[in-house]
C-alpha positions in Angstrom: -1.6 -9.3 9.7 1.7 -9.7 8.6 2.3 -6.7 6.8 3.6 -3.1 8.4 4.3 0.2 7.7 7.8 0.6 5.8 7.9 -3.1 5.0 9.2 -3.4 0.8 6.2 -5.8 -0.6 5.6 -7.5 -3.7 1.9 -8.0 -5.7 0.9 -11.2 -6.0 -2.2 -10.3 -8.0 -4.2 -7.5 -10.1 -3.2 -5.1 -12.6 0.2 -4.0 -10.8 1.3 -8.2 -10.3 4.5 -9.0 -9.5 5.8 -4.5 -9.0 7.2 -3.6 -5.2 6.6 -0.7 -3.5 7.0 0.2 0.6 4.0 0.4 3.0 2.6 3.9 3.8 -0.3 2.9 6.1 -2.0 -0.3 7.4 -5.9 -0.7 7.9 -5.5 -3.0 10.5 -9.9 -3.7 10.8 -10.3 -3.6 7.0 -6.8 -6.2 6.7 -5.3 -3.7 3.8 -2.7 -2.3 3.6 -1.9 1.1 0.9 1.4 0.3 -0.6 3.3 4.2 -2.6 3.2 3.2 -5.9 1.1 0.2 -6.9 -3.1 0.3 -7.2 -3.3 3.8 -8.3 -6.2 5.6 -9.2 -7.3 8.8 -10.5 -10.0 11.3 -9.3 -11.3 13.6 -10.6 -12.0 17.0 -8.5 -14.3 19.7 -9.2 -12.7 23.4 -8.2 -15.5 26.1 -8.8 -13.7 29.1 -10.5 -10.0 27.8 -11.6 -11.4 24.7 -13.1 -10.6 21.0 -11.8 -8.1 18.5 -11.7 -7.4 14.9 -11.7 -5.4 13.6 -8.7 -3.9 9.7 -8.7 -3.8 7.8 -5.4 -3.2 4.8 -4.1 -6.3 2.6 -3.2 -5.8 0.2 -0.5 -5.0 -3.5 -1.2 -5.5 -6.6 0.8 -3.0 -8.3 2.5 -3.4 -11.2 1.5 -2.4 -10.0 -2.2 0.8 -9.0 -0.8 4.1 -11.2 -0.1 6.9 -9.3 2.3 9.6 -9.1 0.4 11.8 -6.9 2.6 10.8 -6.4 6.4 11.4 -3.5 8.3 10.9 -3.9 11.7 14.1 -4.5 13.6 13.8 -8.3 14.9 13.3 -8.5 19.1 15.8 -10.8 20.9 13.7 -13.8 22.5 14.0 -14.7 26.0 16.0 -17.6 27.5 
């Protein structure tokens, strides 16, 4: 996968297309990758007594819908 975590990506696809956002975590067996801002979602919580609430997060997106626009890994010098 050639996405990781901290790496600025763009959406190639879906509802958010062509928005950035950074990398928060990487499903490296699923090949997703949850990106702060982009795919968001709302649930809604039950809270018995005080009532509920409705909490947004970001759903995971495949990598293959993403495009690096900004790595953030430092670059390894290669061997002679």
């Amino acid at each position: 996968m050639n996405v990781k975590k901290g790496d600025t990506v763009k959406l190639l696809t879906g509802k958010d297309k062509g928005k950035e956002g950074t990398v928060t975590k990487v499903l490296i067996k699923e090949g997703k990758a949850v990106v702060e801002g982009l795919n968001l979602y709302k649930r809604h919580i039950k809270n018995r007594g005080d009532g509920g609430q409705i909490v947004e997060f970001a759903a995971p997106i495949d990598a293959s819908n993403l495009k690096v626009t900004k790595a953030n890994a430092k670059a390894t010098p290669k061997k002679k």
